[in-house]
C-alpha positions as CSV (number, residue, x, y, z in Angstrom):
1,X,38.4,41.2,-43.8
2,X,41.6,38.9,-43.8
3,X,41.1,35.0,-44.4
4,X,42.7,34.6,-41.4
5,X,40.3,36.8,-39.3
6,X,37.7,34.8,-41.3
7,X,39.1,31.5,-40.3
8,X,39.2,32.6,-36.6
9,X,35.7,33.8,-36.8
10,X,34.8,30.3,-38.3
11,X,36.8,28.6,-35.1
12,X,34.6,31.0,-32.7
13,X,31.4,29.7,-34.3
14,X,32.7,26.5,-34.7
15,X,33.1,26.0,-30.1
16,X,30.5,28.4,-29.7
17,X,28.1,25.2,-31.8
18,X,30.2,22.8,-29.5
19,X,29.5,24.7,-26.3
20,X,25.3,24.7,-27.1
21,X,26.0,21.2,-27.9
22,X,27.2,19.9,-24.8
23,X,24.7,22.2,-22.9
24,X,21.9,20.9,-24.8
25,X,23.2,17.3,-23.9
26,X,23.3,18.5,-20.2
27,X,19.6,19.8,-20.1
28,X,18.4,16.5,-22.0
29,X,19.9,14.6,-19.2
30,X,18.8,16.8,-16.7
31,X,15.2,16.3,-18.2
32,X,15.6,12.8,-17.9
33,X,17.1,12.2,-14.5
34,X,13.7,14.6,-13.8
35,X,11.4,12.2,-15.3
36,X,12.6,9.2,-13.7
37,X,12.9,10.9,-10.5
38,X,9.1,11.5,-11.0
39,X,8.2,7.9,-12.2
40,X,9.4,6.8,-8.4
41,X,7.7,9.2,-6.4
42,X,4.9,7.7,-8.0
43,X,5.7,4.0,-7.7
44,X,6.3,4.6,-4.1
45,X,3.1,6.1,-3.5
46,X,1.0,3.5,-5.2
47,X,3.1,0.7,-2.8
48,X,1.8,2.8,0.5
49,X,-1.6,3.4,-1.0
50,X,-1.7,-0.5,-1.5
51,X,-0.3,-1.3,1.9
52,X,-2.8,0.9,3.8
53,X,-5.8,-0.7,1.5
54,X,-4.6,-4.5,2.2
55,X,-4.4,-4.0,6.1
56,X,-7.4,-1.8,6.3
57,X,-9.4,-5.0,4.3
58,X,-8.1,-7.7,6.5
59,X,-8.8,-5.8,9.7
60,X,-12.8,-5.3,8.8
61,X,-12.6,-9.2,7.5
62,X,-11.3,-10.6,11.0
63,X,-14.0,-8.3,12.8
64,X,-16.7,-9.7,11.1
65,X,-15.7,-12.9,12.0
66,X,-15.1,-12.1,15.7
67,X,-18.7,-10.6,15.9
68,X,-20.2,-14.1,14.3
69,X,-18.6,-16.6,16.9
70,X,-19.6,-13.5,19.7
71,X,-23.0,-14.2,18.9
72,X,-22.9,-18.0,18.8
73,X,-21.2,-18.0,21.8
74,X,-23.6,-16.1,23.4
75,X,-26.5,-18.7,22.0
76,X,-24.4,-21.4,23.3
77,X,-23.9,-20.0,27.0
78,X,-27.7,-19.4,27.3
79,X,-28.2,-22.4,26.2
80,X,-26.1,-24.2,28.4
81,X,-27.5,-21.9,31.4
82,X,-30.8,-23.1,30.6
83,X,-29.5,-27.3,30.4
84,X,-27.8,-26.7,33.7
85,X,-31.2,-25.2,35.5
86,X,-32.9,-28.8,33.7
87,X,-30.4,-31.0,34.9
88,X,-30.4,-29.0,38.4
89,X,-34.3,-29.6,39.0
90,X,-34.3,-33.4,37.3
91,X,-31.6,-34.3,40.6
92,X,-33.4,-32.6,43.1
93,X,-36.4,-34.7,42.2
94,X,-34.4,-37.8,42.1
95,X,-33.0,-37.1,45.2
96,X,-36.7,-36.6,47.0
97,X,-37.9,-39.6,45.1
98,X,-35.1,-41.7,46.1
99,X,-35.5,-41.0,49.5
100,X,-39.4,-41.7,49.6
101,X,-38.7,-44.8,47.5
102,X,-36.2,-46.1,49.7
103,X,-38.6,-45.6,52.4
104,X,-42.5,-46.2,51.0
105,X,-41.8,-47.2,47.6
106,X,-38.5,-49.1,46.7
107,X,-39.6,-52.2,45.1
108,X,-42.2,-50.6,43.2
109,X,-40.6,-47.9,41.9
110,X,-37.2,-48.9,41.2
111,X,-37.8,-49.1,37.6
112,X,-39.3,-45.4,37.5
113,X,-35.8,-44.5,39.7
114,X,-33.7,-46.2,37.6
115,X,-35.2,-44.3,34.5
116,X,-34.8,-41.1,35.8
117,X,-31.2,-41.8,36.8
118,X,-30.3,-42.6,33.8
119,X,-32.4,-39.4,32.3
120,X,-30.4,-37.5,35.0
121,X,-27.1,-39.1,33.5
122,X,-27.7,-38.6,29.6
123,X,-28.5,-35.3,31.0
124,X,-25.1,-34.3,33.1
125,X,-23.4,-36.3,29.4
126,X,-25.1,-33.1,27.4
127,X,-24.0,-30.5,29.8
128,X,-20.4,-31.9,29.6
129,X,-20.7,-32.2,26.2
130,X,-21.9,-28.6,26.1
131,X,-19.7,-27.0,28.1
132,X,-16.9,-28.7,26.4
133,X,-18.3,-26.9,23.2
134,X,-18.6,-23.8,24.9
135,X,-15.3,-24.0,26.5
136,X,-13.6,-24.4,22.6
137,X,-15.8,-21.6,21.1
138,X,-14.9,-19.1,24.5
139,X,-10.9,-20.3,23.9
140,X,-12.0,-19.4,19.8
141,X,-13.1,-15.9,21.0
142,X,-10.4,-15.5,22.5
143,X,-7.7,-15.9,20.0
144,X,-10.2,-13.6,17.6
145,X,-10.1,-10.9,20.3
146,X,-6.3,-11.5,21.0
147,X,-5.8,-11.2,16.4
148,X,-8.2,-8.2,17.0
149,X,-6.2,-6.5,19.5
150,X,-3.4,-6.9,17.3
151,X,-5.2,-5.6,14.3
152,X,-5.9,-2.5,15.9
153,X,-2.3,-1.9,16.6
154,X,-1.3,-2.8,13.5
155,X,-4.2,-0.5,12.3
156,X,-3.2,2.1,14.5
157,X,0.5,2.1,13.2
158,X,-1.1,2.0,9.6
159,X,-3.0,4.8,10.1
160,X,0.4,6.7,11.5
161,X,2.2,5.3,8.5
162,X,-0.9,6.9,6.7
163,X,-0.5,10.1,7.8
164,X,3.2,10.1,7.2
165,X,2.7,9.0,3.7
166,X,0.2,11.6,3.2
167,X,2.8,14.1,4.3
168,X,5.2,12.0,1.7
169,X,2.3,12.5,-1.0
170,X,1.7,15.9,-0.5
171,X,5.7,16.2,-0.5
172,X,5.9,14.4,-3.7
173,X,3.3,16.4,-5.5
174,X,4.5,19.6,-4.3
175,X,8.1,18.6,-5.8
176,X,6.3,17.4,-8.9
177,X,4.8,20.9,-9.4
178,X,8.1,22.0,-9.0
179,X,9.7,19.5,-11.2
180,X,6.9,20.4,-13.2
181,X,7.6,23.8,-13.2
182,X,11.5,22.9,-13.8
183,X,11.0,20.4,-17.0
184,X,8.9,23.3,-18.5
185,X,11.9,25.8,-17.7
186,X,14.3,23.0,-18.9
187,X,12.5,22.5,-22.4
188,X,12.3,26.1,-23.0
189,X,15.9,26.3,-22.6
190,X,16.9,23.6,-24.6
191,X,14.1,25.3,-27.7
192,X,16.1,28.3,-27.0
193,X,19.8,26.2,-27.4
194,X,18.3,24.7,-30.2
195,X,17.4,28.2,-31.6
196,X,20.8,29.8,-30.4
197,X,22.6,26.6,-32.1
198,X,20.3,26.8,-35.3
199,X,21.7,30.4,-35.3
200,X,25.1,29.8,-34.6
201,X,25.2,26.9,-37.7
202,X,23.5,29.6,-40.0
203,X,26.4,32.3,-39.2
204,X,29.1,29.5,-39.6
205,X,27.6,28.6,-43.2
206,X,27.4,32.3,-44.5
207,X,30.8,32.7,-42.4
208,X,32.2,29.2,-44.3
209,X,30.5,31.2,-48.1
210,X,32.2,34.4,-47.1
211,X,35.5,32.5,-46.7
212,X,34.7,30.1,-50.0
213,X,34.0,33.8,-51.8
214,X,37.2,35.1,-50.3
215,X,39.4,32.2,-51.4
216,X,38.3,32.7,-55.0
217,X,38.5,36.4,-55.2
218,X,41.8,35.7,-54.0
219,X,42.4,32.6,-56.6
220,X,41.2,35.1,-59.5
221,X,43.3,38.0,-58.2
222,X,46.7,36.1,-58.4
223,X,45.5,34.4,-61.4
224,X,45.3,37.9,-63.5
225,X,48.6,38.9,-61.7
């Protein structure tokens, strides 16, 4: 074999080494862009999963709450059913009495009239004063109902935006089998670059001794001639 054959079998191994190089550098970065690719798929599906957990808690939260002032407001209606049926019978009594008064017992009973006038008054105060109450806890229920109305939309579109991110999930780990599947078949063809290229260097230093024996066979030859 020539040197110069020998050189240009050097230069073959030599860009045949450069060639694994730069493919090895392409399936690292490959591998990479893979893994990072993967590291958002699962960012994004911890967001949703968050999202859906946060709506779902404040939803149950603001239904307690609507079933508590339910309750007191139906304490507070029977309540005030039951003050206006008191105050209903204490004027129909002062009514008869103020008519018998007026007619068999004024003088003698205006004291007793007076008193239950003013019973009947303190009364028709507390039934004002109740249905006042009442009338702030009915407008309460209703802003609770109106929030709980909205809730359940918003829970409604949550639980669509659930089952589209469950369709996203389910996506995501189907393509992270696959990327799966495609960073195992990425890292056995980089072992086998790294094999090939671990090869390739080995033939280019027995192909760089063959040359170095060639040069001084040929060094020895002109030196005896």
């Amino acid at each position: 074999m020539s040197l110069r054959e020998v050189a240009q079998r050097i230069q073959e191994r030599n860009n045949a080494l450069a060639t694994e190089q730069a493919t090895l550098e392409l399936l690292q970065d490959q591998l990479t862009l893979a893994k990072k690719r993967l590291a958002a798929d699962e960012l994004a599906t911890q967001t949703a999963r968050k999202r859906l957990l946060t709506a779902t808690l404040s939803r149950h939260g603001l239904e307690l709450s609507l079933l508590s002032h339910r309750e007191e407001s139906s304490a507070l209606s029977s309540q005030t059913i039951h003050l206006q049926s008191s105050i209903d019978a204490i004027r129909l009594k002062t009514n008869e009495l103020r008519t018998k008064f007026q007619t068999e017992h004024a003088p003698l009973y205006s004291s007793h009239l007076t008193t239950t006038t003013l019973h009947a008054l303190q009364s028709e105060s507390t039934l004002v004063s109740a249905q006042k109450k009442k009338q702030r806890r009915e407008d309460r229920l209703h802003h609770l109902t109106s929030e709980t109305e909205r809730q359940r939309v918003e829970t409604k579109s949550m639980k669509e935006e659930t089952s589209r991110l469950r369709g996203e999930i389910e996506e995501l780990e189907k393509r992270e089998e696959e990327e799966d599947e495609e960073m195992v078949g990425v890292t056995m063809q980089i072992r086998q670059v790294l094999a090939k290229k671990t090869t390739t260097r080995q033939a280019l230093n027995n192909a760089r001794e063959v040359l170095q024996t060639a040069i001084e066979n040929r060094d020895e030859w002109k030196s005896k001639h």
